[in-house]
SESE-195775 format. One record per residue (C-alpha): x, y, z; residue in three letters. Coordinates in steps of 0.25 Angstrom, whole numbers, padded with zeros to 4 digits, always signed. Each point is the difference from the previous one (the first is absolute). Layout:
XYZALA/...
END
This chain:
-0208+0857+1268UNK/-0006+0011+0008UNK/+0009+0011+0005UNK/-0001+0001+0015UNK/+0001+0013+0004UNK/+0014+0005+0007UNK/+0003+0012+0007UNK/+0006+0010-0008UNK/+0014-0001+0005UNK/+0001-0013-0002UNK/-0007+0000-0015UNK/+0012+0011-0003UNK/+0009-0010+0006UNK/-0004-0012-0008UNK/+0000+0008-0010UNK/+0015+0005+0001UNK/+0003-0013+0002UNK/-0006-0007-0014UNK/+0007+0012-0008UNK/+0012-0005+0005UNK/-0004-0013-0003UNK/-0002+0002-0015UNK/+0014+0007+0000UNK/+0006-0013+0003UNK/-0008-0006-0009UNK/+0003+0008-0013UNK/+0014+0001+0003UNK/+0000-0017+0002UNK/-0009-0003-0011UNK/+0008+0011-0010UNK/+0014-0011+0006UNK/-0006-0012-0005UNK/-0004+0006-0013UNK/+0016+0004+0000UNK/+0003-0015+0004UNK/-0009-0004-0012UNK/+0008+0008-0009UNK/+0012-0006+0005UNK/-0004-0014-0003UNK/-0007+0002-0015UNK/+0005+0013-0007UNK/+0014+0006+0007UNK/+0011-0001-0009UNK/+0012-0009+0009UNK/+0009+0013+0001UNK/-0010+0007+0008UNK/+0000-0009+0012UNK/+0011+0006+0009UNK/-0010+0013-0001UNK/-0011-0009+0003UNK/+0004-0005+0013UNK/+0004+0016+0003UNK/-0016+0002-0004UNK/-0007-0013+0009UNK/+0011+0003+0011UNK/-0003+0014+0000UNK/-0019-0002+0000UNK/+0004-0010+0010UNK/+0004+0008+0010UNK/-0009+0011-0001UNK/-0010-0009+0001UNK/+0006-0005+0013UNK/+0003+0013+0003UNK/-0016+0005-0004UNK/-0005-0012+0011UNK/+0010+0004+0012UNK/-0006+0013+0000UNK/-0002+0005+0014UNK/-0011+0007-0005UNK/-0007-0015-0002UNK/+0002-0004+0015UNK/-0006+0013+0003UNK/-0014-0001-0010UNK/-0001-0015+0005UNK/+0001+0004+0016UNK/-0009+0010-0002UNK/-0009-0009-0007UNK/+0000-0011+0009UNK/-0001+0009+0012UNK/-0011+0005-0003UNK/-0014-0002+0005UNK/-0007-0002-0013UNK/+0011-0011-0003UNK/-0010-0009+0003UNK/-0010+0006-0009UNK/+0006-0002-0014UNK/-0003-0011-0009UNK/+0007-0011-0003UNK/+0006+0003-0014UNK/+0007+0014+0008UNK/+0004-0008+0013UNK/+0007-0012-0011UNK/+0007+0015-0005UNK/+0004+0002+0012UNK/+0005-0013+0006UNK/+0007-0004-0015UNK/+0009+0015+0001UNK/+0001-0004+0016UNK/+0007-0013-0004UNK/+0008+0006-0012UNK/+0005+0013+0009UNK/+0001-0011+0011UNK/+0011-0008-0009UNK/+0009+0011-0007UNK/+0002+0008+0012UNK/+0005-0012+0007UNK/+0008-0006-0010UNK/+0014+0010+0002UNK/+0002+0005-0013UNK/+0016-0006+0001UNK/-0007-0014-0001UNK/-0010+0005-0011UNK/+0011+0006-0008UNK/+0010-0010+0004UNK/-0010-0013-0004UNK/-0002+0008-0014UNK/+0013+0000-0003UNK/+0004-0013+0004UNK/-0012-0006-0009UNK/+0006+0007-0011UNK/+0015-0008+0003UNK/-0009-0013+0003UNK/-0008+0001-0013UNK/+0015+0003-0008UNK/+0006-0011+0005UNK/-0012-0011-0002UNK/+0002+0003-0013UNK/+0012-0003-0002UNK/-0002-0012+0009UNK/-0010-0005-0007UNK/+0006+0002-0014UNK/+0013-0008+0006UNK/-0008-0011+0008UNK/+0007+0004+0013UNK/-0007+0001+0013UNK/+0014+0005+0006UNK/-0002+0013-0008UNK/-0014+0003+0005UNK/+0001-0005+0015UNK/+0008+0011+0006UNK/-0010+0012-0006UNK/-0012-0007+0004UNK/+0005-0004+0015UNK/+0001+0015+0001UNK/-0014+0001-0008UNK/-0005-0009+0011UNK/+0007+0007+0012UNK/-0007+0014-0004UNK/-0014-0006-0001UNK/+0001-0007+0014UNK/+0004+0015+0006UNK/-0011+0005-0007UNK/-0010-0013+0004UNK/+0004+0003+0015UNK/-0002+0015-0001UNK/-0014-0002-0007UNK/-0004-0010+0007UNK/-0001+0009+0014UNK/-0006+0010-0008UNK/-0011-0010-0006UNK/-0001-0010+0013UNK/+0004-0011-0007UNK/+0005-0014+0007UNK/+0011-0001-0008UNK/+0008+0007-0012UNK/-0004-0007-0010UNK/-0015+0003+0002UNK/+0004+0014-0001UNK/+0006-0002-0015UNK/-0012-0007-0003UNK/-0009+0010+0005UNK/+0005+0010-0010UNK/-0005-0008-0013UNK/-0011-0009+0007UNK/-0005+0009+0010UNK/-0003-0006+0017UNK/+0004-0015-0007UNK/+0009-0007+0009UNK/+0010-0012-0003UNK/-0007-0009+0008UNK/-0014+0003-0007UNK/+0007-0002-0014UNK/+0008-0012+0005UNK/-0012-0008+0005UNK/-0008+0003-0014UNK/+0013-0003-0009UNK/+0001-0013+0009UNK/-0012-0004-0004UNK/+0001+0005-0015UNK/+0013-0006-0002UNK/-0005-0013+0003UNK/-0011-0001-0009UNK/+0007+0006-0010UNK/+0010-0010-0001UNK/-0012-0011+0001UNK/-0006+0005-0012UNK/+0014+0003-0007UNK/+0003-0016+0002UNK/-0014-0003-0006UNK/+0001+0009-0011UNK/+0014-0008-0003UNK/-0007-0014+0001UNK/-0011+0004-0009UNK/+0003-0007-0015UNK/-0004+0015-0007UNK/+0010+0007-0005UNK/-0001+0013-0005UNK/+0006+0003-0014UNK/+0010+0014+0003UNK/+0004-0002-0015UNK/-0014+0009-0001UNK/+0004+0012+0008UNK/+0015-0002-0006UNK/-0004+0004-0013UNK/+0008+0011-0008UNK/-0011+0012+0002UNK/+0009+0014-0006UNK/-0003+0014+0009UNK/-0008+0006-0008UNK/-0012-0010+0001UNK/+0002-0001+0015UNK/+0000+0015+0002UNK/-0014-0003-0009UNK/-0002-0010+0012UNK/+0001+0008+0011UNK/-0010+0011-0007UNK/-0010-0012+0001UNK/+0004-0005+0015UNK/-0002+0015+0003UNK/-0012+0003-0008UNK/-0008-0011+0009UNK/+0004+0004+0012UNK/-0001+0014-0002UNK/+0011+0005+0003UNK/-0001+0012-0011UNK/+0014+0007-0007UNK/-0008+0005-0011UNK/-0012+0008+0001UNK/+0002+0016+0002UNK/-0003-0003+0016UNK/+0010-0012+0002UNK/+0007+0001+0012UNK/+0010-0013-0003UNK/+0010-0003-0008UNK/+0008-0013-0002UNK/+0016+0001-0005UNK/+0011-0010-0001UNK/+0011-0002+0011UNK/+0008-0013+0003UNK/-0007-0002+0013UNK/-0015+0003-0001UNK/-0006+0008+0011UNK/-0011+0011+0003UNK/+0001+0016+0005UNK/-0009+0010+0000UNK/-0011+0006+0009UNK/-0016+0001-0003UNK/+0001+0008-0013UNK/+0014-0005-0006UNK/+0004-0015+0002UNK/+0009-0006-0008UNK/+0003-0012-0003UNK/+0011-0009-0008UNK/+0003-0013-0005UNK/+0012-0009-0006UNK/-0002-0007-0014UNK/+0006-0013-0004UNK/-0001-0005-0014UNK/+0000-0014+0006UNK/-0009+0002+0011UNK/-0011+0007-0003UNK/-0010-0004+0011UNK/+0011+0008+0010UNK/-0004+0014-0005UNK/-0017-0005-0001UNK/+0000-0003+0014UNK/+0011+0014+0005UNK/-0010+0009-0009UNK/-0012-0009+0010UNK/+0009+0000+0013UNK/+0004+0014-0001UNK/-0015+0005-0004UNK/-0004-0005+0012UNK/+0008+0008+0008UNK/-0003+0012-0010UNK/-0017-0002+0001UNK/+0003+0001+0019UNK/+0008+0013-0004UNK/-0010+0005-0008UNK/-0013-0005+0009UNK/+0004+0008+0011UNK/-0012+0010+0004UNK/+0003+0014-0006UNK/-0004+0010+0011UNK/+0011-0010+0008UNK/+0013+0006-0008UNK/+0011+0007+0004UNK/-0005-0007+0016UNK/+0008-0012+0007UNK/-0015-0009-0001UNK/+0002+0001-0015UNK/+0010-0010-0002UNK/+0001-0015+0000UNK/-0003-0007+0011UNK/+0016-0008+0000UNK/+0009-0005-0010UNK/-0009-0015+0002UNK/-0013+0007-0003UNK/+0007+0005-0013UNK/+0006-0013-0004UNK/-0016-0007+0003UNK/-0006+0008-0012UNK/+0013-0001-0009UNK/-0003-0015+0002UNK/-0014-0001+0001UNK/+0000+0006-0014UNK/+0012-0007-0004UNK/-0002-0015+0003UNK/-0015-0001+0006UNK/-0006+0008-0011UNK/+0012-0001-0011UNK/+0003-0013+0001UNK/-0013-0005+0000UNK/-0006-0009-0009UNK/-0012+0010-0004UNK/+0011+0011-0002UNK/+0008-0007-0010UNK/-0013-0005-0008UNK/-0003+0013-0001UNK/+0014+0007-0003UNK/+0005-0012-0009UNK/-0007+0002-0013UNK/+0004+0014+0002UNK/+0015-0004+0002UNK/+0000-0010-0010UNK/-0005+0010-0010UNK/+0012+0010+0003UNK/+0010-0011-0002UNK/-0004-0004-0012UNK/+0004-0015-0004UNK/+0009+0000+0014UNK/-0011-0007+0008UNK/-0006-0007-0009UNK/-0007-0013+0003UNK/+0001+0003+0016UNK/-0012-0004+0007UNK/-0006+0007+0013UNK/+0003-0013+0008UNK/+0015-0001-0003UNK/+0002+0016+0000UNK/-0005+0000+0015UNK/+0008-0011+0005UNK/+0012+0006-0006UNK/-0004+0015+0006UNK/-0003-0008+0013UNK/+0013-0010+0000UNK/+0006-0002+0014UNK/+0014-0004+0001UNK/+0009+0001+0011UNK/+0010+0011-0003UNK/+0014+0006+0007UNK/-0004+0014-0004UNK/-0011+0009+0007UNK/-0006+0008-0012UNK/+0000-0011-0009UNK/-0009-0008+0010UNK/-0014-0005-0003UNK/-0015+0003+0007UNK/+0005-0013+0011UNK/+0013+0001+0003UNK/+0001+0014+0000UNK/-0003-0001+0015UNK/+0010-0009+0003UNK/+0012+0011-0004UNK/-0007+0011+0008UNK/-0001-0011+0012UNK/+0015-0002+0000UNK/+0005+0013+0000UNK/-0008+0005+0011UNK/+0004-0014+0008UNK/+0014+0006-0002UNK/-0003+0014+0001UNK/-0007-0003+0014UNK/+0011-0008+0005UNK/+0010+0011-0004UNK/-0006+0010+0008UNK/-0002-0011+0014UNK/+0017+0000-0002UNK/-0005-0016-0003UNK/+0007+0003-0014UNK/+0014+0007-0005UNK/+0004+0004-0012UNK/+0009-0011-0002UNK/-0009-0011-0001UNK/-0011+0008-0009UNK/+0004-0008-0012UNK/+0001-0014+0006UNK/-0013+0003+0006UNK/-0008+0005-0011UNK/+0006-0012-0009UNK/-0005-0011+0010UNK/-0015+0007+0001UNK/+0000+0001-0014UNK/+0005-0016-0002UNK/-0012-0003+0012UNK/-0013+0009-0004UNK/+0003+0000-0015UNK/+0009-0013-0004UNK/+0010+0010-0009UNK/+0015+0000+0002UNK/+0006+0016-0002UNK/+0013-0003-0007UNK/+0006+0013+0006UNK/-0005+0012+0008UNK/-0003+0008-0012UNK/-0014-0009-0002UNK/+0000-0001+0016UNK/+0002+0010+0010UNK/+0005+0013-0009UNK/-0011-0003-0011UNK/-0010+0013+0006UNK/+0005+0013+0003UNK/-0010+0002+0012UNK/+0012-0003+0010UNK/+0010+0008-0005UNK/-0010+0011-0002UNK/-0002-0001+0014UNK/-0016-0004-0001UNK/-0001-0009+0012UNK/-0014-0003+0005UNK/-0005+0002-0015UNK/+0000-0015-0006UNK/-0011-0004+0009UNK/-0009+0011-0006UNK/+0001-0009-0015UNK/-0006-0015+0008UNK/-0011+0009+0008UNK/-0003+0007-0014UNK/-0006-0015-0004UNK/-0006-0003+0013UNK/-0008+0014+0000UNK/-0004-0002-0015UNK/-0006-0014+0003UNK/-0008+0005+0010UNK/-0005+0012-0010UNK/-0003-0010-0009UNK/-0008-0008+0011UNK/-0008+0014+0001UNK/-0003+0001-0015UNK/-0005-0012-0002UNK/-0010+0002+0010UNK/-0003+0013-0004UNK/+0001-0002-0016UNK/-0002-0015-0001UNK/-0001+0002-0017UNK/+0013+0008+0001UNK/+0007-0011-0009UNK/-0012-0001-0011UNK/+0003+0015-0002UNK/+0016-0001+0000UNK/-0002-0010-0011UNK/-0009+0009-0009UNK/+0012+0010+0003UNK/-0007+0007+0012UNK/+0010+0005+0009UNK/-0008+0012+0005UNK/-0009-0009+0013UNK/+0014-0003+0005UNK/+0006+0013-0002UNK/-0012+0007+0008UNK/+0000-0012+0011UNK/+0014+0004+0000UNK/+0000+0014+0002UNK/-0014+0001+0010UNK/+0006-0011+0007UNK/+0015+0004+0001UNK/+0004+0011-0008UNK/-0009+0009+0006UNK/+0004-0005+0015UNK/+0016+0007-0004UNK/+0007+0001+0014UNK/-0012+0001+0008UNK/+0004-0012+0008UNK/+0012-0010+0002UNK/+0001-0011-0009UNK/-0007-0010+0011UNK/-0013+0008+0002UNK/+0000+0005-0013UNK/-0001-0016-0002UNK/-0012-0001+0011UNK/-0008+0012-0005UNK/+0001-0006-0015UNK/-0004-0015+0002UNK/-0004+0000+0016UNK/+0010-0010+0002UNK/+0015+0001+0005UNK/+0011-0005-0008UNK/+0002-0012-0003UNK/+0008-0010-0011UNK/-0013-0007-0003UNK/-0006+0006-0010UNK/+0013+0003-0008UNK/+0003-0015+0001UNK/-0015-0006-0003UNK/+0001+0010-0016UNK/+0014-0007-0002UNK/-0003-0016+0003UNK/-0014+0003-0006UNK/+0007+0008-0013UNK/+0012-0009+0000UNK/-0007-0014+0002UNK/-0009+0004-0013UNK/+0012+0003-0008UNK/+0008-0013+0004UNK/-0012-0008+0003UNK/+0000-0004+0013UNK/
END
C-alpha cells in the first residue's frame, strides 16, 4: 500500500507510537512463550515461581498500555490535520492502540488485579469440584467469578458503546459482534443442525470406531504427526523452521510470526485424536505465520479475533483433513508407518470412522456436526447470565435440560455437565461464541475456494495442499487485523455472514457418507 504523506510531527508521532507498540508486543509474545513452558517443559516444583513470573509480565504489560504517554501520541495523532491523510493500515494502527488504551485505562486496576486473583481461587476450586463431582464446591468462587466480569462488562461497555454488558465481553474475543447478531445466526444453526443430527441417526450406516481404536504406540504416532505436518507445511525441521510441535495434556498453539509452537496429546488407543490436534493446531500455526512481514511488532499484524482463528484451524482440520481426498492421500502413508496395525482398512470405512457423528456429553470429544450444538448452549446460557435471566443456582439444571433437548444425552452429574470446560472458571465470558462462528466463517471460505479453485480437491488428493494454503494466506492470512471479523467476511467473499454455506458442505458431506 502507498504511503501517503504526513506532516512531519505527525510521522515522528506515529512513529513514537509503533515503538511503543513493538514494546508490548515483545514483552507479550516473550509471556506466552513463558506460559508454553509452563505447559510442556516446567518441572511441577517451579510453579509458585511461575505464577510470580506471569503475574509480574502481566502487569508491566498493563502497566506498558496505561502509559500516559500513549494518550498523548494518540491525541496528538488524531488531532492532527493530516489524520485524515494516512492510509488505512496506519489509521487501523491507530484506532486498534485507541481501543486497547481505551479498555485498560478504564478497567480500575482493583478490578484488574482483583479478577486475577479470584480466577486463580475459581480455577483452584473447579478442580477440586470436578475431581469430587460437586457443584456446591465450585458455585460460590464462580458467582464471584461472575460478579467481577459483570463490573467490568458494565464499565467496558460505556467505554466501547455497547447496548449491553455482554456484548462488551464479546467484543473483546469477536470484535463489534453482538448477542443479538450471534443469537439469531445460532438460532438458525441449532436448528439445522439438529435436523441433520436426527438424519444422520436414521441413516442404517454405521461407522466401524473399532478402526480408530486400534492400539497405535507413541512412537509411530509422533511419526504421524511428522507426515500431517509435512503436507500442510508446517515446517519443525529445516534450518529456517519457525515451528515446533511438543507434548502437553491439553494441545494448544503460542508463538508470534517467526516462533509458533505448537503441542498435541497422544493416546495409544486413539490415534486419530493426535492426527487431527497436529492438523487443528497447524492451522492455527499456518495464520500465525501468514501474517505480512513488514506488519510485525504493529496492532494490524495480528489475527482478526479468536473466530477467525478457530476458521483456519477448522478449515484445515475438518474441510481439508477430514476429507475423503485427504485421507486417500495420507492413508497409504499412515498404513505404511503402522505397520500390520491397519491392515485390510479400506478408504470407504476409514473415512466414516474419521467422520463418525454421535451425540456426545463432552465438548472436545464432539464431532464436525454436533460440535455446534455444545457451543449453542453455553452461549444460550452465558447470554441469559448476563440479562440477570439466569443465576448461578440453576446453571447445572439448565445446562442438563438443554443438553437432554438439542442433543438427546443425559449428564449423570455436573462434572460431564456444567463444570466439564474451564472457560467459566477462567472467567472467559463472551469467548464460546467465537468456537460456532469459527465453522460459520470457514463455510463461507470454503464457498469462496470453490469458486476460485474449483480443482482444489483433485490436488489435495495427489497430496497437494499448497493451492489451499496460498488461497488461504491471500485470502485471509494476509488480511491479519486489517478489519473486524464481519467485513473481513464481506471483503473475502462479497457477501455477509451467514449459516448457509457452513450448513450446505455438512448436509452435502454428511448426506454422502450416510447416504441420504
Amino acid at each position: 500500500m502507498g504511503m501517503i504523506v504526513m506532516s512531519p510531527s505527525t510521522q515522528g508521532f506515529y512513529e513514537d507510537l509503533l515503538s511503543k507498540c513493538k514494546d508490548m508486543t515483545v514483552l507479550r509474545s516473550a509471556a506466552g512463550i513463558v506460559q508454553w513452558d509452563m505447559e510442556t517443559m516446567m518441572p511441577p516444583k517451579g510453579i509458585n515461581l511461575r505464577s510470580e513470573q506471569l503475574g509480574l509480565l502481566d502487569l508491566l504489560s498493563h502497566k506498558m498500555l496505561t502509559d500516559p504517554a500513549i494518550a498523548e501520541l494518540l491525541r496528538a495523532i488524531e488531532s492532527s490535520p493530516s489524520f485524515p491523510d494516512m492510509d488505512q493500515v496506519q489509521r487501523r494502527n491507530v484506532r486498534l492502540i485507541r481501543k486497547s488504551y481505551d479498555e485498560a485505562v478504564k478497567l480500575p486496576e482493583a478490578l484488574v488485579s482483583g479478577t486475577a486473583k479470584q480466577v486463580t481461587l475459581s480455577v483452584g476450586a473447579w478442580k477440586r469440584a470436578k475431581a469430587a463431582k460437586d457443584y456446591s464446591i465450585f458455585k460460590p468462587e464462580l458467582a464471584k467469578t461472575i460478579e467481577l466480569k459483570k463490573q467490568a462488562g458494565d464499565i467496558l461497555m460505556r467505554v466501547k458503546g455497547t447496548s449491553n454488558r455482554y456484548d462488551a465481553l464479546i467484543d473483546s474475543f469477536e470484535p463489534n459482534m453482538t448477542a443479538d447478531r450471534v443469537t439469531a445466526v445460532f438460532s438458525e444453526m441449532r436448528d439445522q443442525l439438529i435436523q441433520l443430527m436426527r438424519k444422520i441417526e436414521a441413516s442404517e450406516v454405521k461407522p466401524d470406531l473399532s478402526i480408530v481404536s486400534r492400539y497405535i504406540p507413541m512412537n509411530v504416532q509422533r511419526k504421524i504427526s511428522a507426515l500431517v505436518m509435512q503436507f500442510i507445511g508446517f515446517d519443525t525441521t529445516s534450518a529456517a523452521a519457525g515451528g515446533r510441535l511438543d507434548e502437553t495434556v491439553h494441545p494448544f498453539s503460542t508463538g508470534y510470526y517467526d516462533d509458533i509452537r505448537i503441542t498435541t496429546h497422544y493416546y495409544e488407543n486413539r490415534f486419530v485424536s493426535s492426527f487431527y490436534s497436529v492438523m487443528h493446531e497447524g492451522g492455527h500455526a499456518l495464520y500465525e505465520q501468514g501474517f505480512p512481514p513488514e506488519w510485525m511488532y504493529q496492532p494490524v499484524g495480528s489475527a482478526a479475533s479468536y473466530g477467525i482463528h478457530e476458521s483456519q484451524s477448522r478449515f484445515v482440520e475438518n474441510i481439508v483433513g477430514r476429507s475423503p481426498e485427504c485421507l486417500r492421500y495420507l492413508l497409504p502413508r499412515i498404513r505404511k508407518a503402522t505397520g500390520a496395525r491397519l491392515k485390510g482398512v479400506g478408504l470407504k470405512d476409514f473415512t466414516l470412522a474419521a467422520n463418525a457423528v454421535t451425540p456426545s456429553k463432552i465438548r472436545v470429544e464432539a464431532d464436525e456436526v454436533t460440535y455446534g450444538l455444545h457451543i449453542i448452549i453455553r452461549f444460550e446460557m452465558e447470554r441469559d447470565l448476563f440479562a440477570d435471566k439466569l443465576t448461578v443456582d440453576e446453571l447445572p439444571q439448565v445446562w442438563n435440560e438443554k443438553y437432554d433437548k438439542y442433543l438427546g444425552v443425559s449428564i449423570e452429574n455436573d462434572s460431564e455437565g456444567v463444570m466439564q470446560d474451564t472457560h467459566w472458571a477462567s472467567g472467559y465470558f463472551g469467548y464460546f461464541p467465537s468456537y460456532a462462528l469459527g465453522n460459520i466463517y470457514s463455510g463461507m471460505w470454503l464457498d469462496r475456494l470453490e469458486k476460485d479453485v474449483p480443482e482444489w480437491r483433485q490436488r489435495i488428493g495427489r497430496g497437494d495442499f499448497a493451492a489451499v494454503r496460498d488461497w488461504l494466506r491471500q485470502s485471509v492470512h494476509s488480511k491479519a487485523n486489517l478489519y473486524d471479523p464481519e467485513e473481513l467476511v464481506q471483503v473475502i467473499t462479497g457477501q455477509s455472514l451467514k449459516v448457509g454455506p457452513f450448513m450446505d458442505y455438512l448436509n452435502r458431506k454428511y448426506g454422502r457418507l450416510y447416504g441420504f
